[in-house]
N, C-alpha and C positions, 0 to 999 in steps of 0.2 A: 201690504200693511205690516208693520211691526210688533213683533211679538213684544208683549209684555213681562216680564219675568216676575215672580212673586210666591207667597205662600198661601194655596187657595185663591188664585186669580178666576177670575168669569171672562167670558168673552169681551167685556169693558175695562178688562183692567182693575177689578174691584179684589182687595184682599182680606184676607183676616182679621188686619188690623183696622181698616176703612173699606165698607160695604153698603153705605147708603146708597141710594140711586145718584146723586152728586158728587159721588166719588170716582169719578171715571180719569182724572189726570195721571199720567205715569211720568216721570221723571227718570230723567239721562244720568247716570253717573259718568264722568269727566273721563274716569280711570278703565271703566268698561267699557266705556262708548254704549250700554244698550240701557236700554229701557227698564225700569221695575215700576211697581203698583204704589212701592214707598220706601223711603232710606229703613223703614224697619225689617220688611222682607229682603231689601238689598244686603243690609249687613249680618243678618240670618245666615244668607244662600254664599258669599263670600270670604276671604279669609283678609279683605280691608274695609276700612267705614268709606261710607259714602264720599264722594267727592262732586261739589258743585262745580256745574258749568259756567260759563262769563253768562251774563243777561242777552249780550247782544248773539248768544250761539244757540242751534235749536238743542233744546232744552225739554222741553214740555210737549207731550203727544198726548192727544184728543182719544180716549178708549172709544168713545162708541162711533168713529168716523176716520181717526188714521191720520188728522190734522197736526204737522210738526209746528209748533211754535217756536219765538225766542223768550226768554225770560219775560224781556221788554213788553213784547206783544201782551204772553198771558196775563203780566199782573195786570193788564188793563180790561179786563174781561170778564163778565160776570158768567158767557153764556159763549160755547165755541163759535167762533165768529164765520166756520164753514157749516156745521150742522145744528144750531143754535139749542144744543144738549148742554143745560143748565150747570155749573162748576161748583164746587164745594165752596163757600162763602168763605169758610175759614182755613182755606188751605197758606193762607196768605200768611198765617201766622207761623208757616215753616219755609216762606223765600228764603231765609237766612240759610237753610239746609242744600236748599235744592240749586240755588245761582249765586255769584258771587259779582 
């Protein structure tokens, strides 16, 4: 499984800034290749902002299961499509962050 990186992560990937129990998606940045809980602890823990990946590259990893998505995949998804661990509804109003 891949480590999650963040400030205050749980073993799902949940951070400080998003800790509901549907907050389990971690996003790639482009420029580090790894994984954080959200571009807000990314650009915290860094000394660049975040950088989106293409849609069609894996992108999006599942916290409570380790499932790598692509962009494409996740926006179609309400619920992970390996461990059916319900997704933040409104993460969708930050694709523009996370995939390009």
């Amino acid at each position: 499984m891949f480590d999650i990186l963040g400030i205050g992560t749980d073993q799902s990937g949940r951070c400080t800034h998003w800790h509901t129990t549907v907050d389990i998606i971690a996003n790639k940045c482009q420029q580090c290749q790894a994984y954080y809980a959200c571009y807000l602890c990314h650009d915290a823990l860094t000394t660049h902002a975040f950088e989106p990946v293409a849609m069609t590259a894996l992108g999006a990893l599942c916290g409570a299961c380790g499932l790598e998505m692509t962009g494409n995949v996740y926006r179609t998804q309400t619920t992970c499509p390996q461990c059916h661990h319900a997704f933040n509804p409104q993460c969708h109003l930050h694709q523009h962050i996370y995939f390009c």
